[in-house]
C-alpha positions as CSV (number, residue, x, y, z in Angstrom):
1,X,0.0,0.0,0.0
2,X,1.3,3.8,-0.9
3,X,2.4,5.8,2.3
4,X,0.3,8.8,3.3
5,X,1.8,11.9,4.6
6,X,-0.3,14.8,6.5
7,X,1.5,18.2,7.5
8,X,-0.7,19.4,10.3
9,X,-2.2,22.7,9.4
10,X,-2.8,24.3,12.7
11,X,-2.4,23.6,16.6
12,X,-5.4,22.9,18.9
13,X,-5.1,24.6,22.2
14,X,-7.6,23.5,25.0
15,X,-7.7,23.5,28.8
16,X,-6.9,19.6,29.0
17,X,-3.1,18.9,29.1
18,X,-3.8,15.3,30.5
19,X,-5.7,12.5,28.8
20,X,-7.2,11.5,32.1
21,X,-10.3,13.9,32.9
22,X,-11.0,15.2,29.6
23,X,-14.7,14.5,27.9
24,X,-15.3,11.9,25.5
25,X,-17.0,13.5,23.0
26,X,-17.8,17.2,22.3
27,X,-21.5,16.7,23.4
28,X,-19.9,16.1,27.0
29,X,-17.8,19.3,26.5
30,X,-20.0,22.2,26.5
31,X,-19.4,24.9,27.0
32,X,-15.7,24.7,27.5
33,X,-13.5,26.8,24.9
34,X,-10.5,26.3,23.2
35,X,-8.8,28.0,20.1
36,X,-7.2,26.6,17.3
37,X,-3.7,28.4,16.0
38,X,-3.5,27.9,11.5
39,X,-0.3,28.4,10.2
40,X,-0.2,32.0,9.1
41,X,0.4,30.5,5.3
42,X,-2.9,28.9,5.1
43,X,-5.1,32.6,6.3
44,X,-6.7,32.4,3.0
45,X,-8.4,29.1,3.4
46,X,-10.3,30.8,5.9
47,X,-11.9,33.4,4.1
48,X,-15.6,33.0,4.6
49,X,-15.2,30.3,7.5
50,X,-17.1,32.4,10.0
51,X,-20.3,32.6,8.2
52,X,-21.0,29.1,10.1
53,X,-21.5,27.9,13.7
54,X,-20.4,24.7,13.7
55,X,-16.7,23.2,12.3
56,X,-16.0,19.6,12.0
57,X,-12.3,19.2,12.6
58,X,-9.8,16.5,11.7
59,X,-6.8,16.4,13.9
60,X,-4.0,13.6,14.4
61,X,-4.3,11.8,18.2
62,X,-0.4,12.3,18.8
63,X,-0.4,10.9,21.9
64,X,-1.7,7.6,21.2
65,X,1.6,5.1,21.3
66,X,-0.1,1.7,19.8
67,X,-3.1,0.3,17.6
68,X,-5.5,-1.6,19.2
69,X,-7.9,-3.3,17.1
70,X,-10.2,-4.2,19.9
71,X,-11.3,-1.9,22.4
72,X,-13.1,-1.3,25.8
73,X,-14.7,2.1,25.1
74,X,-15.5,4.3,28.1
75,X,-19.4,4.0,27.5
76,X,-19.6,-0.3,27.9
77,X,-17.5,-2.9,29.8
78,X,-17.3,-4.9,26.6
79,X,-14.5,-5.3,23.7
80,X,-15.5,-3.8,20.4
81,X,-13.5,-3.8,17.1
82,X,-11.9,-0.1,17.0
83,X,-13.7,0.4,13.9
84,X,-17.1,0.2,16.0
85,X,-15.8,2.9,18.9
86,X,-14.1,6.3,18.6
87,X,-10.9,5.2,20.4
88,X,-8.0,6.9,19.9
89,X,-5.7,3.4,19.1
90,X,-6.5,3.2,15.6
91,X,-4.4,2.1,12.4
92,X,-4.5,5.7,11.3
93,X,-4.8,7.9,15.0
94,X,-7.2,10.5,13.2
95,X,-10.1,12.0,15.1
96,X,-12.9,13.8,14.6
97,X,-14.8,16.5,16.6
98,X,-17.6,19.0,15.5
99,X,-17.2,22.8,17.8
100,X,-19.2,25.5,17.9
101,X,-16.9,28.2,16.0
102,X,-17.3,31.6,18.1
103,X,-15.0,33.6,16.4
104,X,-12.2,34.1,14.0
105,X,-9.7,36.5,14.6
106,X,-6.7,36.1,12.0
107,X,-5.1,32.7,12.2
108,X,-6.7,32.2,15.3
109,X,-10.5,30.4,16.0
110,X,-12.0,30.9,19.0
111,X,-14.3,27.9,20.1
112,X,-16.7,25.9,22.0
113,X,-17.7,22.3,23.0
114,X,-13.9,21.4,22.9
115,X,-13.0,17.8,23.9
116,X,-9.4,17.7,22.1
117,X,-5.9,17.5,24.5
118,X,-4.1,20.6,24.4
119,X,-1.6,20.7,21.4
120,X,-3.5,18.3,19.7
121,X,-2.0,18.6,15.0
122,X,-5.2,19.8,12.8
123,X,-4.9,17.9,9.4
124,X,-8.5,19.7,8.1
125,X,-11.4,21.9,9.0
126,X,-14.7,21.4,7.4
127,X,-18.0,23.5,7.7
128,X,-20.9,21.8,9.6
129,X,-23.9,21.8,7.5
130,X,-26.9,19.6,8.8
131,X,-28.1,19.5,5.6
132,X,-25.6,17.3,4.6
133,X,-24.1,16.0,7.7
134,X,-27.2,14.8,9.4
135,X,-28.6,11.9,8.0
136,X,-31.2,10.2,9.6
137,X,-29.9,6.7,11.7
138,X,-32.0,4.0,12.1
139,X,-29.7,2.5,14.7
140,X,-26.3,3.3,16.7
141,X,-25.2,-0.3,17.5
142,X,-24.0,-1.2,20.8
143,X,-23.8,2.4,21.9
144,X,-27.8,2.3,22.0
145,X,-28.0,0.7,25.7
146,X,-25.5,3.9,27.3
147,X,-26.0,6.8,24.5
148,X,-27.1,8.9,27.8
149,X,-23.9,8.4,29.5
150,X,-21.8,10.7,27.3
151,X,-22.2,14.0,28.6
152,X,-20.8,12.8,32.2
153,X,-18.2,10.3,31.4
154,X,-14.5,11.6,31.4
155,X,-11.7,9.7,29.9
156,X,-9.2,7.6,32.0
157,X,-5.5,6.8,30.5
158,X,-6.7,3.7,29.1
159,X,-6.0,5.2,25.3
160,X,-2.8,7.0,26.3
């Protein structure tokens, strides 16, 4: 298989310098506020940015140090396959988190909802548009029995 190279585009900064405490997900992070540094040379890619709410970002989980292809996610007491869970340990250590965008000011976005360790590398920002990112599910597998759970569960250093 051809090798894949990413050169981070940014830095995330958030309060969470420890994998230990932080939320799982960003619906478990409101209202806490982060800011995301771009490179200076990429300012132009984001012209027009704040004329949305919501960002999905891309980033790179540097601090995850194996793959894991099965998982105990923080939400069950059962093994999953890493492809069914969010964990960090993956074959390619990319995550994914949509913020609330409050601001931009230069090279630097202000936002909200952050569940991303400080210094976390941004690969790629996307707009948020429910139109086109909020299909309708039918089911969300074996997250179904603790879906409610999210929004007080902090992570452990189980994925560090």
């Amino acid at each position: 298989m051809t090798q894949i190279y990413y050169t981070p585009i940014g830095i995330i900064h958030s309060s969470f310098t420890e994998i230990a405490g932080m939320p799982i997900q960003p619906s478990g992070a409101l209202g806490v506020q982060g800011w995301v540094e771009i490179e200076p040379k990429f300012l132009p890619a984001l012209r027009d940015l704040d004329g949305f709410s919501h960002l999905i970002l891309l980033y790179h989980f540097h601090r995850a140090t194996e793959v894991t292809l099965t998982v105990t996610p923080f939400l069950d007491t059962e093994k999953h396959g890493i492809f069914a869970t969010r964990a960090p340990k993956r074959p390619n250590p990319i995550g994914l988190s949509i913020v609330k965008l409050l601001k931009v000011e230069g090279n630097i976005l202000r936002l909200e909802n952050v569940d991303i360790l400080d210094q976390t590398p941004l690969l790629d920002i996307k707009p948020y548009v429910p139109y086109f990112d909020r299909p309708e599910v039918e089911k969300v597998g074996w997250l179904e029995k603790n879906k409610d759970q999210v929004q007080g569960k902090r992570s452990d250093e189980r994925f560090g």
